[in-house]
C-alpha positions in Angstrom: 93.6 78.9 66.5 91.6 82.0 64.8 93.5 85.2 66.0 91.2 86.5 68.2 92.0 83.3 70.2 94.9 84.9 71.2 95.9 87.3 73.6 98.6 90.2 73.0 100.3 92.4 75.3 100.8 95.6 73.1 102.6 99.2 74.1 101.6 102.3 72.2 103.2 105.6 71.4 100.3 108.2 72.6 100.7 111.6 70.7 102.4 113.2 73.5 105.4 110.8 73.6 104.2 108.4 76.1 104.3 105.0 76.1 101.1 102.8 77.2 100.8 99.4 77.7 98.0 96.6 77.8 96.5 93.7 77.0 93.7 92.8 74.3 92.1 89.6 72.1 91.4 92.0 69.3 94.4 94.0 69.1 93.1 95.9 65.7 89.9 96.5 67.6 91.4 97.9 71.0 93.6 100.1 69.2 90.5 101.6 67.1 89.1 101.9 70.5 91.8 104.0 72.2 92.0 106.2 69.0 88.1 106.6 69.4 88.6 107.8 72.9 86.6 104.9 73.9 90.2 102.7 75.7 91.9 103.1 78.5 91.3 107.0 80.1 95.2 107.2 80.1 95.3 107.3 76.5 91.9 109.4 76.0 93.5 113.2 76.0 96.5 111.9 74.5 95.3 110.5 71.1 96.3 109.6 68.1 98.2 106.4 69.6 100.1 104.2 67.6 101.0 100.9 68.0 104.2 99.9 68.3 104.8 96.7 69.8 102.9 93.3 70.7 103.2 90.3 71.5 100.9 87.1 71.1 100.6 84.7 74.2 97.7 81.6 74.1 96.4 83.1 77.3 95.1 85.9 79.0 96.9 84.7 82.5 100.0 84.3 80.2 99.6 87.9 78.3 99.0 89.9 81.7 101.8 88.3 83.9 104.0 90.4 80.9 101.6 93.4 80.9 102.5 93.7 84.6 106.6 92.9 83.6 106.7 95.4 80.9 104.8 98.4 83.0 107.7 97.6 86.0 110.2 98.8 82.9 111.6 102.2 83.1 111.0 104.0 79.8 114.6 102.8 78.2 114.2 99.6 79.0 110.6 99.8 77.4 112.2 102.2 74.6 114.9 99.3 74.0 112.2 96.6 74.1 110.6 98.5 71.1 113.6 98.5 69.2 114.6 94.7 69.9 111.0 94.2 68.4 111.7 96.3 65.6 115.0 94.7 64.5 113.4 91.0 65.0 110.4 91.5 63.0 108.3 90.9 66.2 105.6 94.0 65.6 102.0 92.5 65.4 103.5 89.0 65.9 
């Protein structure tokens, strides 16, 4: 499978702190997008956003079932899910 065959679920750090979550096949794209102004309208008056975490699922049913998990998190749990990804080498997986 070609990357773009994938789905990820990704959370970014906006420029005022927050955290935003979603779900994309062309992570590198989408993120361009958001920083463009062009993404979600959450993250358009709060660019730069960076990305921070992701994760790679075969589908899209698969990839938003944990978009929806994830954005039930309060922001430590999503704060220590970061960190787990961080520490496991899981960024961009």
């Amino acid at each position: 499978m070609n990357e773009k065959s994938y789905w990820h679920t990704y959370i970014v750090r906006c420029k005022d702190d927050t955290l935003y979550t979603g779900i994309s096949n062309d992570l590198e794209e989408r993120i361009k997008k958001h920083n463009l102004g062009k993404g979600a309208a959450y993250t358009r008056g709060r660019r730069p956003v960076e990305l921070i975490c992701s994760e790679r699922f075969a589908t899209h049913k698969e990839a938003a079932q944990r978009e929806c998990a994830i954005k039930k998190l309060t922001r430590q749990q999503k704060e220590n899910l970061i960190a787990f990804h961080k520490t496991h080498g899981k960024h961009n997986s």
